[in-house]
C-alpha positions in Angstrom: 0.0 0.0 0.0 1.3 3.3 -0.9 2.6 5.1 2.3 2.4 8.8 3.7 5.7 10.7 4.4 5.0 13.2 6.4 6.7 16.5 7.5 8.8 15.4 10.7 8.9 17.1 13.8 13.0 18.0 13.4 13.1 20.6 15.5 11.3 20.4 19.8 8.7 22.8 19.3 8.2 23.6 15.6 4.9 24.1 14.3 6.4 23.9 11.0 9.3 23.3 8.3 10.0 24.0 4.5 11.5 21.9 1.7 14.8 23.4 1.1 15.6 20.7 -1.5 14.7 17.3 -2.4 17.2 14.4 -2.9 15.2 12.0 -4.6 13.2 12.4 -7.7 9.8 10.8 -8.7 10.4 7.2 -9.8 13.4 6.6 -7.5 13.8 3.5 -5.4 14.8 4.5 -1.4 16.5 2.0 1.5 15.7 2.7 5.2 18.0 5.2 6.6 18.7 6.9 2.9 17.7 11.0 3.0 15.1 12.2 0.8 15.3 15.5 1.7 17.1 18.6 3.5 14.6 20.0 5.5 15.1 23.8 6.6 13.6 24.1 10.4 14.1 27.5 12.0 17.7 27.0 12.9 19.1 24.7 10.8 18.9 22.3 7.7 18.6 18.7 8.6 18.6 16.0 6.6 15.6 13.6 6.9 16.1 10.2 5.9 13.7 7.6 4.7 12.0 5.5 7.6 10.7 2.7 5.2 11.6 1.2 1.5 9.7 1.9 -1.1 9.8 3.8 -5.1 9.1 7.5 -4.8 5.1 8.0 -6.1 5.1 11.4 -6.2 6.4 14.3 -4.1 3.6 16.6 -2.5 5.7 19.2 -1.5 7.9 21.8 -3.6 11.6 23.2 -3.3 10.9 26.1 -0.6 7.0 25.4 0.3 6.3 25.0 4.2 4.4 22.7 5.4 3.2 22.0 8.9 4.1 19.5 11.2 2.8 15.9 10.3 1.6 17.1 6.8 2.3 14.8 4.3 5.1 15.7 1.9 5.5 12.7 -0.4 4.3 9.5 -1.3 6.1 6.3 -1.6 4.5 3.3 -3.6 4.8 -0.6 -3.6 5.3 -2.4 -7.2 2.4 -2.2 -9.1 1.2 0.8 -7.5 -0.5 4.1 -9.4 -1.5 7.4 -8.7 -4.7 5.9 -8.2 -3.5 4.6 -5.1 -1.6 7.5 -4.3 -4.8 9.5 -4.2 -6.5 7.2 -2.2 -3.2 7.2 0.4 -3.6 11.1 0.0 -7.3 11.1 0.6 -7.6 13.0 -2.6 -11.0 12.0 -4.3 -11.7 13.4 -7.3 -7.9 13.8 -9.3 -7.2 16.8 -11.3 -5.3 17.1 -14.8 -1.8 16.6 -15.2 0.0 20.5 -14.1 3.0 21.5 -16.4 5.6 19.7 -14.1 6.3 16.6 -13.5 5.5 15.7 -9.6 4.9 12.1 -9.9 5.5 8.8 -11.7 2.2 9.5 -13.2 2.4 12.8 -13.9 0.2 13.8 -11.5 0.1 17.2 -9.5 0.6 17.9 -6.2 -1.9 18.1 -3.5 -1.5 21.5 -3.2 -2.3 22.4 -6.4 -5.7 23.7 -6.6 -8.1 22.9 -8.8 -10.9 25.3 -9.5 -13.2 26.3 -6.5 -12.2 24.1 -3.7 -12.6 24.9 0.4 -9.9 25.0 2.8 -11.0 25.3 6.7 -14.5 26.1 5.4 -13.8 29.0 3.2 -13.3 29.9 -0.9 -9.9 29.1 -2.4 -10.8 30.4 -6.0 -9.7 29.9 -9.1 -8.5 32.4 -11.0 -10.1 35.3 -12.6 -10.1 32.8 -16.5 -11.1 29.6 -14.6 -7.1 28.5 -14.5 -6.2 26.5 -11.7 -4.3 28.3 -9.0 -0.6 26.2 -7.4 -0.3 27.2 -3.7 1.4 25.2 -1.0 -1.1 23.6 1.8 0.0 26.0 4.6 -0.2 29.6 2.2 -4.0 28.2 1.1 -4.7 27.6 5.3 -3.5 31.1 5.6 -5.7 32.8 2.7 -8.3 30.8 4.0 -8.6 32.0 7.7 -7.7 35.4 6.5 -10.6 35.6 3.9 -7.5 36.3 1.1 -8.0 35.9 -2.9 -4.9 33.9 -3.9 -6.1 34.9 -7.5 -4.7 38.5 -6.9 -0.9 37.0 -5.8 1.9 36.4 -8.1 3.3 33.0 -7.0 7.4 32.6 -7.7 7.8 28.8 -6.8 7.6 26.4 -9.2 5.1 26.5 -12.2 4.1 29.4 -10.6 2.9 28.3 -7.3 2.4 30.7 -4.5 4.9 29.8 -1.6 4.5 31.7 1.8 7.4 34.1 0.9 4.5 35.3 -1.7 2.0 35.5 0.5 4.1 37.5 3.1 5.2 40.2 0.7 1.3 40.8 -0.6 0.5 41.0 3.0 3.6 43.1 3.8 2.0 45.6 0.5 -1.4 46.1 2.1 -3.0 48.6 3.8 -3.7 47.6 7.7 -7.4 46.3 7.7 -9.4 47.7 10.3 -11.6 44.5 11.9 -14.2 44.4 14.6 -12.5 43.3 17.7 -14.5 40.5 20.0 -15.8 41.1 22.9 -13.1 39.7 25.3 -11.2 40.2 28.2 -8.8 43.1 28.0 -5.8 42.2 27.0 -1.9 44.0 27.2 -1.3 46.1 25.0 1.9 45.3 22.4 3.5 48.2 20.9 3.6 47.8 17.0 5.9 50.2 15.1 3.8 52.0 11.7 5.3 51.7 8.8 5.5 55.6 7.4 6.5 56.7 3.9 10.4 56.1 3.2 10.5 53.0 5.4 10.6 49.3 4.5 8.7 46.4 5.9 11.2 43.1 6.0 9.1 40.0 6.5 10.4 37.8 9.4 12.4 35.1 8.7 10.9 31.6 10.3 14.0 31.8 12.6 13.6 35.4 13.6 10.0 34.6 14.3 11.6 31.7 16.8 13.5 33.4 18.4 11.1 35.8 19.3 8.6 33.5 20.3 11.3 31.6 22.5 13.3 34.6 24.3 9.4 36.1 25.0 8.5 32.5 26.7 11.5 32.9 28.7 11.3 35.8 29.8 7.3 35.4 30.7 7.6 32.1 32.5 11.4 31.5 33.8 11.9 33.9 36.9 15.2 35.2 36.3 17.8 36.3 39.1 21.2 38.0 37.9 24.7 38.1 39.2 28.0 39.5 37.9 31.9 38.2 38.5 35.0 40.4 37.4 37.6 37.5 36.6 41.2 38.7 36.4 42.2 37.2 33.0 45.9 38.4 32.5 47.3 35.0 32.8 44.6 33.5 30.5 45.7 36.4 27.7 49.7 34.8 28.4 48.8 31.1 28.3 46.7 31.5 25.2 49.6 33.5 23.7 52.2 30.9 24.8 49.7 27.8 23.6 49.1 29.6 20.0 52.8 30.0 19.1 52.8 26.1 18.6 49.1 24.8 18.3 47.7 23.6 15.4 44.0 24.2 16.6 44.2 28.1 17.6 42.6 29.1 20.7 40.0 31.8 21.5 39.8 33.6 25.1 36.0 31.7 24.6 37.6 28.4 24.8 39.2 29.5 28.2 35.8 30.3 29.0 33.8 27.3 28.5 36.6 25.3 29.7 36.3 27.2 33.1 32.7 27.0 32.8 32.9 22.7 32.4 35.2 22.9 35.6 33.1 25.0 37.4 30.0 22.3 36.6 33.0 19.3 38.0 33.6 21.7 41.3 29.6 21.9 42.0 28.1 19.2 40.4 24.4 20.0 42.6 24.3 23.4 39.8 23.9 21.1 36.6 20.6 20.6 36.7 17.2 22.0 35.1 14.0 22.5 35.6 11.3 20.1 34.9 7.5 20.0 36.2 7.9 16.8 37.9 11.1 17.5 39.4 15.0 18.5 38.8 16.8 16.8 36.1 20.3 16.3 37.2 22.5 16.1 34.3 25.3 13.3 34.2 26.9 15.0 31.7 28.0 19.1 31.5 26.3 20.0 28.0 27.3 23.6 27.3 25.5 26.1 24.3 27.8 28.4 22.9 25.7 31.2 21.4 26.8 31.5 18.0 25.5 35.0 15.6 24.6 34.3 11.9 23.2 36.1 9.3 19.4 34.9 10.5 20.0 35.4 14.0 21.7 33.6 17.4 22.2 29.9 16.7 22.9 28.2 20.1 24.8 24.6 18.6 25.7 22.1 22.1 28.7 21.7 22.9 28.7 17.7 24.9 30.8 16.6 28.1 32.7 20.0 28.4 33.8 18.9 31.8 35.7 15.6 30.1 37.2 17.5 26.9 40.9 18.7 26.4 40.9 22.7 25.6 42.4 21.9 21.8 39.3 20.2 21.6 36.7 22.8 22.9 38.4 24.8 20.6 38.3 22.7 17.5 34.3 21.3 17.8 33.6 24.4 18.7 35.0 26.1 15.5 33.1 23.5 13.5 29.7 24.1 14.8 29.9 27.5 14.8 30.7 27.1 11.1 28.6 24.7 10.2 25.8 27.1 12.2 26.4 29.8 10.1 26.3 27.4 6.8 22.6 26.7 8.8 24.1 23.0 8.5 23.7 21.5 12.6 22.3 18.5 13.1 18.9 18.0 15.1 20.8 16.9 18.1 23.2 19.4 17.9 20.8 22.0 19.0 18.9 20.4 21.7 19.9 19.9 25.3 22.8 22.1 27.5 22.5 23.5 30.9 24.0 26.9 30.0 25.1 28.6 27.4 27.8 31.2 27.1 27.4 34.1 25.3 30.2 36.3 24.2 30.5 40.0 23.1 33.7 41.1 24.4 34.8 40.8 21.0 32.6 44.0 20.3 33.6 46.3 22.8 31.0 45.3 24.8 31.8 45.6 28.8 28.9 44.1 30.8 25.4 42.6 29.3 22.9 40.3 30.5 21.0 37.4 28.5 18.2 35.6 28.0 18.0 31.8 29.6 17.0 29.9 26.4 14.7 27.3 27.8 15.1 24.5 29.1 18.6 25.6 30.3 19.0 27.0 33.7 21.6 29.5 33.0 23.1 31.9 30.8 26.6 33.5 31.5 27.2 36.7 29.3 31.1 37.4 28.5 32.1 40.8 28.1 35.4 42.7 27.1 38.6 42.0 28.7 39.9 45.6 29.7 42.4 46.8 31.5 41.7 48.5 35.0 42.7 49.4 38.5 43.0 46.4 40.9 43.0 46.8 45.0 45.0 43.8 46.2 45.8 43.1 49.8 45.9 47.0 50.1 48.4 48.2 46.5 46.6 49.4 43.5 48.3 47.5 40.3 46.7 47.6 36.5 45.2 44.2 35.5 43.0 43.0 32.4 39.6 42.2 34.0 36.4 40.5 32.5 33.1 40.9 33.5 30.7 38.1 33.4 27.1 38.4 34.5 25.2 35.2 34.9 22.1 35.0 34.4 19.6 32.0 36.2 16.5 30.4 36.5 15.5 30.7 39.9 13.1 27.4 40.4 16.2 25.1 39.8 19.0 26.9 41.4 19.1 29.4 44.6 21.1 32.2 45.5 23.9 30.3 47.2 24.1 27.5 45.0 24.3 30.0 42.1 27.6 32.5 44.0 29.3 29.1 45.1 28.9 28.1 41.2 30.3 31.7 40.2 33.2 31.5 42.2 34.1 28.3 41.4 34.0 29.9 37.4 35.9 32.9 38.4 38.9 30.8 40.4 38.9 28.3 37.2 39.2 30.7 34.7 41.6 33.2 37.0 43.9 30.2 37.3 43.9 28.2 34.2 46.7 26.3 34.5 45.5 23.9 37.1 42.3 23.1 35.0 44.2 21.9 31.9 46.7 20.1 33.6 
């Protein structure tokens, strides 16, 4: 019987994902375990690999449509099998003529083409205006639908001319604001939403712009946060990073120092790796630290695994490759999941102090600012030193006051002294 693939859930808490290309064609055979696609989640493109044998039938989804979660985005088919029973795995009743491109063994289109009138969540998807058919992926006709939009009057740049979302978000971005009746309902906050005046420009958010918002706004709405601030004397980490660069083939970053201190820190008071969960604390057998990496779409947060274990050449190295392969949007599923803290750094800016955002579920965020030089009071003499500010930043159901300093402390001695933690 012919069988469903569906969009999978790549990403923990997606609602959707697009098609950023396919790596099987119509008419293909597939193994178990061989990809069929890369599929473009809001922080990365994973590759999603075939969880059955089978021929390809036809592929439901096009190169850059989104689809939501558990919506089917091809069809595989036994010997023997025809779009007949494609249609029938589909649920599709009544097939519609061949479109221009080929989508299946049979040349048959797409379920998201649309053919003629048709209804989507009980309202009119129309054909256009001389009784062509109009191509639009499932999720921009679910959209049109609740929003009572014509997808006759939008230009569609995918292929064959199908309207993608990217279409739909620019003809929405082109509108005038449509004043609605609002329900009768509970007042509600108020969220401040800049106009859009003559000379500026609207930019559509990105599916990983619109994450991040939604995430960092859940944080800060549900995790009580609590800060605190260390100023780590860093001169002899600036000297042994100097020395260990002369003759290293991996090339270290002040960063490495820092997660490195951070993984020792976790070793010194095991009782802080843990997180929050509503049955109870999770403590973590291994220290899993995020390093908060910036790319062109916005802060990629790739999981750095047993810290605590590692040597610092190779911190340095795996960190180097995710943070490249973040910004090439090319991190595994895994790689992005998990961590009880990430480190954040923007010392490499100029910047002197900050304060972060937990990303959830993490307990902790420690933000790294510049290393500068300064006046230090020691046992009573004033000398010049290059100090760091750090400024942690926790969840307050898993970890307390005290547990948090005796954690800090433990962070600043590590990295003030980081020739004991190597050795």
């Amino acid at each position: 019987m012919a069988s469903v693939v569906r969009m999978p859930s790549v990403l923990a808490g997606a609602s959707e994902a697009a098609i950023a290309s396919w790596l099987v064609a119509p008419g293909d055979e597939v193994a178990v375990g061989q990809p069929l696609a890369e599929i473009e989640t809001e922080k990365a493109l994973v590759e999603y690999a075939a969880e059955e044998a089978g021929v390809v039938g036809r592929l439901v989804l096009a190169v850059g449509d989104t689809g939501e979660i558990g919506e089917p985005i091809a069809v595989l088919v036994a010997d023997g099998e025809t779009d007949a029973d494609i249609d029938a795995a589909l649920g599709t009743e009544t097939p519609a003529p061949p479109p221009s491109g080929t989508w299946s063994m049979g040349h048959r289109p797409p379920k998201s083409v649309v053919d003629g009138p048709s209804t989507t969540n009980g309202h009119q998807s129309p054909a256009g205006v001389d009784g062509s058919r109009i191509f639009a992926s499932p999720l921009v006709r679910k959209i049109a639908g609740e929003r009572g939009i014509d997808l006759a009057a939008i230009a569609g740049t995918g292929p064959n001319g199908r309207i993608v979302r990217r279409d739909l978000e620019q003809f929405l971005a082109a509108q005038p604001e449509r004043v609605e009746p609002e329900p009768v309902q509970a007042p509600a906050p108020v969220q401040a939403s800049t106009p859009v005046v003559a000379g500026d420009r609207l930019v559509p958010h990105t599916p990983m712009r619109r994450a991040i918002a939604r995430r960092l706004t859940e944080s800060k709405a549900t995790t009580p946060h609590f800060y605190m601030v260390t100023e780590c004397v860093v001169d002899e980490v600036l000297e042994l990073r100097k020395r260990i660069n002369e003759s290293s083939p991996v090339k270290i970053s002040v960063n490495d120092f820092v997660v490195m201190a951070v993984g020792a820190a976790f070793r010194d008071v095991p009782e802080a790796n843990v997180t929050w969960n509503d049955e109870g604390l999770v403590e973590h057998g291994s220290v899993d630290i995020s390093i908060a990496v910036a790319t062109e779409g916005g802060l990629v947060t790739p999981v750095l695994r047993g810290v605590d274990g590692k040597r610092l050449s190779d911190i340095a190295r795996e960190s180097q490759d995710l943070a490249g392969r973040a910004r090439e949007r090319r991190l595994r599923q895994d790689e992005l999941e998990g961590g009880t803290l990430s480190v954040s750094n923007l010392g490499m800016y100029g910047t002197l102090e900050f304060s972060g955002i937990i990303n959830p579920p993490q307990s902790g965020l420690l933000a790294v600012g510049a290393a500068k030089q300064q006046p230090v009071v020691t046992d009573g003499v004033v000398t010049i030193a290059t100090v760091m500010r750090c400024t942690l930043s926790i969840d307050h159901r898993a970890l307390d006051g005290a547990l948090a300093a005796r954690w800090l402390a433990a962070f600043t001695t590590r990295l003030e002294h980081p020739l004991g933690t190597i050795v």
